[in-house]
N, C-alpha and C positions, 0 to 999 in steps of 0.2 A: 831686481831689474835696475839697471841703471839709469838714473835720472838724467841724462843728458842724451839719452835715447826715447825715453817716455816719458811724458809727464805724469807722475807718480800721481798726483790728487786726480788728477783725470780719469785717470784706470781705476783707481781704487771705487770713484763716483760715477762710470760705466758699468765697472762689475754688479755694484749696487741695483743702479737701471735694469740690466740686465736680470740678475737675479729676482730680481722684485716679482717679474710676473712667476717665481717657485714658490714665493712662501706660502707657509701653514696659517691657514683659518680656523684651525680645529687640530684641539687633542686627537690624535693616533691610535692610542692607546687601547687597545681591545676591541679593534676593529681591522675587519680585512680591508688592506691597499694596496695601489698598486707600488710595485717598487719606485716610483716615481715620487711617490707622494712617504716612502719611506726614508729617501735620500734626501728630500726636502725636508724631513724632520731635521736628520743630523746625519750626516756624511762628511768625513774632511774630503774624500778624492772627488766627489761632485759641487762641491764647494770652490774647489783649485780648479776644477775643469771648465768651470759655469765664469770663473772670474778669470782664467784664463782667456777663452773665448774672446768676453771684455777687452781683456788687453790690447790681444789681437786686432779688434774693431780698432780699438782709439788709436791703434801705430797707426792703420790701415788712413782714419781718419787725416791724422796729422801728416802723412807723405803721398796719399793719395794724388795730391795735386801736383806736386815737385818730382822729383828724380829722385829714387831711395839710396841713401847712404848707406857705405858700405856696415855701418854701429847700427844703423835700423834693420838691414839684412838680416843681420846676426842675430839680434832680440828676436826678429821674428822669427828665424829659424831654430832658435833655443826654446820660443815658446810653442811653439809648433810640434815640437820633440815632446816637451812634458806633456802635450794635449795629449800624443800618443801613448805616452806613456799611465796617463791616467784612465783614459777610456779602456788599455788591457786591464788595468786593476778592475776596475767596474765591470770586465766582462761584457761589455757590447760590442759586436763584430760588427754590425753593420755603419756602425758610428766611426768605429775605429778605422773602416776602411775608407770612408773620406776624411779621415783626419791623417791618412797615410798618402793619401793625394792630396792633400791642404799643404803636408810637409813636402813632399816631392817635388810639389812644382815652387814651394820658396827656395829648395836646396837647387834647384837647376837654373834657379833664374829667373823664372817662369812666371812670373808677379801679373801680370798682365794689366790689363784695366783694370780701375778702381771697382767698376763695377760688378766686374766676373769675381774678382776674389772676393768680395764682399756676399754675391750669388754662394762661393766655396762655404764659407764661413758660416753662414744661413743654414748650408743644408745638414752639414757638421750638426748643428742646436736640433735643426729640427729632427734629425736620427737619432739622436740622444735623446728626445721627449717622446719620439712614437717607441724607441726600443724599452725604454723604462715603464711606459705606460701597457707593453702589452706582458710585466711579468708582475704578478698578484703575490703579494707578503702577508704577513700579521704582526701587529705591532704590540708586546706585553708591554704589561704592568711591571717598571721594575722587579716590586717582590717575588713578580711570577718565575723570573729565573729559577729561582732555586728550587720550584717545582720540575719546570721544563726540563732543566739541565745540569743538578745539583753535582757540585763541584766531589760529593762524597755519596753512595747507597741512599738513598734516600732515607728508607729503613734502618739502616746503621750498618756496618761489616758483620757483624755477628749475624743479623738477619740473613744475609747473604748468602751467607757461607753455614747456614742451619738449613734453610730452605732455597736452594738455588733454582728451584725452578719454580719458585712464584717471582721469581727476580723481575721478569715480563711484566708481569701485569701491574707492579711495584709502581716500574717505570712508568708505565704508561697512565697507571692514574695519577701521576706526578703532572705529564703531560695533560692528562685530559685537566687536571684544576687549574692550569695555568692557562688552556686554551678555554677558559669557562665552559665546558660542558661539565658542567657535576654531576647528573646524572650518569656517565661516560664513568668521569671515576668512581662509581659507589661500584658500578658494575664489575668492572676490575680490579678494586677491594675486594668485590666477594672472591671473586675468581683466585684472589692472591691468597684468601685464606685457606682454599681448598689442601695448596701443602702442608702447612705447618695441621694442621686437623688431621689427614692422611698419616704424616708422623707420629701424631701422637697416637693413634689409632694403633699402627704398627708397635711404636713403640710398648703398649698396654697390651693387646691382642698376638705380638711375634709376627703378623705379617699384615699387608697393607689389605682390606676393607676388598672384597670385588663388588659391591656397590659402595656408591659414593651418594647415598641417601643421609641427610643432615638428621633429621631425624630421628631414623632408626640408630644410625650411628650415634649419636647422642647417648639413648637411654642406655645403648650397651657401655657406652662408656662410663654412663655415671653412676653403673652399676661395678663395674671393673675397677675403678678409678679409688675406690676408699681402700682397695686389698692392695696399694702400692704403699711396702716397706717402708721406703723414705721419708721421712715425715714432710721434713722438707721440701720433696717434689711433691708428694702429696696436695699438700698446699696450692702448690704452682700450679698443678694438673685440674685440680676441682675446682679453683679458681677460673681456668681459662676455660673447663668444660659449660661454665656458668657463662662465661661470656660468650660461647659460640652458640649456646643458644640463644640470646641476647641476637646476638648478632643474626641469627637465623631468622627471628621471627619480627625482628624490627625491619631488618633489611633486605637481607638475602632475599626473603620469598617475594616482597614487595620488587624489589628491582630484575628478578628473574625471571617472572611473569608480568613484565612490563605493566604495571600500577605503579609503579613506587617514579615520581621526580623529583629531584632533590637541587634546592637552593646552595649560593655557597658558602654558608654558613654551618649547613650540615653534612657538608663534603669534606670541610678542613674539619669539621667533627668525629666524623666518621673514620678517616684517613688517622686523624691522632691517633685513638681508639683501635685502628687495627695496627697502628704503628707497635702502641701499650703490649697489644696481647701478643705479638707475633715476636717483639722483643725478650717480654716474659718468659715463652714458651723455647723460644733460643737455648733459653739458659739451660733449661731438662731433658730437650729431645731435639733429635737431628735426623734430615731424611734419610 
């Protein structure tokens, strides 16, 4: 903005004012808010828009009284434009449409009393705090991203692409330890083991189990499971037969008849753990 249209210390010490009544009293972080109090953490476009505003006031303030120059016009109708332009990034319609009459009527002329456009201006802040405040967010823990939204399989590619249809449940208890229900993910760990277990099944047995009892299935496997050639797989297989029961009667039965809540210490436990075995078993059998 140009200094000989606004005084730059003054806007910069309005915006301030102005934003003051946003800031944060409190970490965010693993708690539901509203998107208001999300963009108050750290938003550039609600930042530009909030000191924008500002601006506007302090021109508003300094030519209020006099006749507007044609270099005050201008700033105003330049800042006027980026308010518009920043309330579409934000996605507020009802904000953005008096910031489209805020613009309007500086592009016509239309400046009015000090006091109506000042009224414009007001109502601009105040739609952008009731439109922000009526949509609900969640705010992660850093680390949690790469639960939420991991940039690769959570499980690895190999996992993926051995068992693709525990892919879902993969995800989502990625999700649920990042949204802290652990309980949520033990249970969609179990769920995610169900494939890679059904494969090996088929794999040792020639076709896939018509009950999916952990159990039963178990003992016939770990009867099955020493007459495999390989020595090799053998290994792999007797090994992972040993942890799915492991896994069965630590967990599974506990979180499938609703007993079993789990801290998050024993989520990211559990999650490694079936990360271990479902990678393992990658390696020797495929759905």
């Amino acid at each position: 903005m140009r200094s000989d249209v606004l005084d730059v210390p003054c806007a910069i010490n309005s915006a301030i004012i102005c934003a003051s009544k946003f800031c944060v009293t409190e970490k965010l972080e693993g708690k539901l808010c509203t998107l208001l109090d999300m963009l108050k953490f750290n938003a550039h476009k609600f930042v530009m828009v909030i000191a924008l505003l500002a601006r506007i006031r302090s021109l508003l303030e300094d030519n209020g009284s006099v006749e507007w120059t044609a270099g005050s016009i201008e700033a105003l109708s330049g800042m006027t434009q980026d308010l518009v332009g920043g309330l579409t990034d934000l996605g507020l319609p009802m904000s953005l449409k008096s910031a489209i009459r805020l613009m309007d009527s500086v592009n016509a002329g239309d400046i009015g009393r000090e006091s109506d456009f000042a009224n414009q201006i007001a109502t601009v802040q105040q739609r952008i705090e009731d439109e922000l405040e009526g949509k609900i967010t969640f705010s992660l823990k850093p680390e949690a991203e790469l639960f939420y939204a991991p940039v690769v399989a959570l499980f690895g590619q190999a996992v993926d692409v051995a068992f693709p249809s525990a892919a879902f449940d993969i995800a989502e208890a990625g999700k649920c330890l990042a949204l802290e229900r652990y309980t949520a993910c033990v249970s969609h760990l179990m769920r995610a083991l169900e494939s890679p277990l059904m494969a090996l099944a088929q794999d040792q047995f020639g076709a896939k189990p018509l009950r999916d009892n952990w159990g039963d299935l178990l003992v016939r496997l770990e009867l099955q499971i020493p007459k495999e050639p390989d020595k090799i797989k053998r290994a792999i297989l007797s090994a992972a037969a040993t942890q799915f029961r492991f896994f069965k009667d630590a967990w599974r039965n506990e979180v499938m008849h609703q007993r079993g809540k789990y801290t998050e210490e024993e989520a990211r436990s559990i999650i490694s753990s079936t990360k271990t075995l479902c990678n393992d078993l990658a390696k020797v059998v495929k759905e």
